[in-house]
C-alpha positions in Angstrom: -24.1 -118.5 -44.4 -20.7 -118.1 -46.4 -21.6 -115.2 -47.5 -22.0 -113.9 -44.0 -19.6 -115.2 -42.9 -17.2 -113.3 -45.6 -19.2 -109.8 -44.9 -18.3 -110.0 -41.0 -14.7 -111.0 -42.4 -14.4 -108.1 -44.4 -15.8 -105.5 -41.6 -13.4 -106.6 -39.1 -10.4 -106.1 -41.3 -12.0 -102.8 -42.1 -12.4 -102.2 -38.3 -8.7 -103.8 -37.5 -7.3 -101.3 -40.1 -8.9 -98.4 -38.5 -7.9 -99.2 -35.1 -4.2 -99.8 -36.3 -4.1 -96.2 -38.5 -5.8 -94.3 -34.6 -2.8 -96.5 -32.9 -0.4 -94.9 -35.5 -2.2 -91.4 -34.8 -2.0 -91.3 -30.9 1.4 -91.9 -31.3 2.4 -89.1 -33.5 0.4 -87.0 -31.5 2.1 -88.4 -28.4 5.7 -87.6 -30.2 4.3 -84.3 -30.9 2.8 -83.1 -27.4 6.7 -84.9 -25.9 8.7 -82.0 -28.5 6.3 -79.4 -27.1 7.2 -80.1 -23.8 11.1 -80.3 -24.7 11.0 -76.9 -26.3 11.5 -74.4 -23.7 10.0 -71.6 -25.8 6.6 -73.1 -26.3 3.5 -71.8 -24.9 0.6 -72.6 -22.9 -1.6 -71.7 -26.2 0.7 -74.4 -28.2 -0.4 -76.9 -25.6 -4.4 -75.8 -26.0 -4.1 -76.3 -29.8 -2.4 -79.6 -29.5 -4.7 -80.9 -27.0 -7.5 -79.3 -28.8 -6.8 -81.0 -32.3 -5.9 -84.2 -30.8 -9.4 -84.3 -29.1 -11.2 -83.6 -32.1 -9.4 -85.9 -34.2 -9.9 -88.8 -31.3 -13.4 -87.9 -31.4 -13.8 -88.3 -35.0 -12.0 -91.6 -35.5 -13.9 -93.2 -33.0 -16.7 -92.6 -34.1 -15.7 -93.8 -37.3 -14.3 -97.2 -35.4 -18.0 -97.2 -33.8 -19.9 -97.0 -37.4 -17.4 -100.1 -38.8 -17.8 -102.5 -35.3 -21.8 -101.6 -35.8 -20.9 -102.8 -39.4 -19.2 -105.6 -38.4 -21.7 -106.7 -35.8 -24.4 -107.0 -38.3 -23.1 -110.0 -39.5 -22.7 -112.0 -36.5 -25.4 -113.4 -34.1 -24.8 -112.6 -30.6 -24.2 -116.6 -29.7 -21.5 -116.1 -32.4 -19.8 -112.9 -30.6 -19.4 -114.7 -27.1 -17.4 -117.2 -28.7 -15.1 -114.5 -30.8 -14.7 -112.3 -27.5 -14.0 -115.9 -24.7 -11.5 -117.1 -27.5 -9.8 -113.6 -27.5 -9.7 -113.5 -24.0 -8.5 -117.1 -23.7 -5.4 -116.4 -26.6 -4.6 -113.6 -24.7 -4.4 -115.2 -21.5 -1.9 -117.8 -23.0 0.0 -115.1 -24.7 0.7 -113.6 -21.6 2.6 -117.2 -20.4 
């Protein structure tokens, strides 16, 4: 059970990591697409790229988040995830007070 218990551990900081570095991604991208828009000489093609790399990289780290929640989740009983996900929702609720 401990050792379980440490597995799931260790996936969700994996997971929390990843989820943190796409955070730190959109937002450069976000800076990115914001200079493109300020620069009066770009182009309609520098907008396609942008958009176009930005998609694929999205695409790519989600998936990646997927594979390491599936990872996570296959330490931890269903029963077990209802109480994780009500106690999130409760924090956040009183966070928001």
């Amino acid at each position: 059970e401990q050792d379980r218990r440490e597995l799931a551990l260790d996936a969700h900081d994996e997971l929390e990591d990843a989820i943190k570095e796409f955070n730190k991604k959109i937002s450069k991208d976000i800076k990115q697409f914001n200079e493109l828009v300020e620069n009066y000489e770009s182009t309609p093609e520098a907008f396609d790229q942008l958009t176009t790399d930005a998609f694929t990289r999205r695409g790519q780290e989600l998936e990646a988040i997927w594979k390491r929640r599936s990872a996570m989740l296959e330490h931890i009983q269903a029963d077990e995830w209802k109480v994780i996900i009500s106690s999130a929702k409760a924090e956040a609720l009183e966070d928001k007070k």
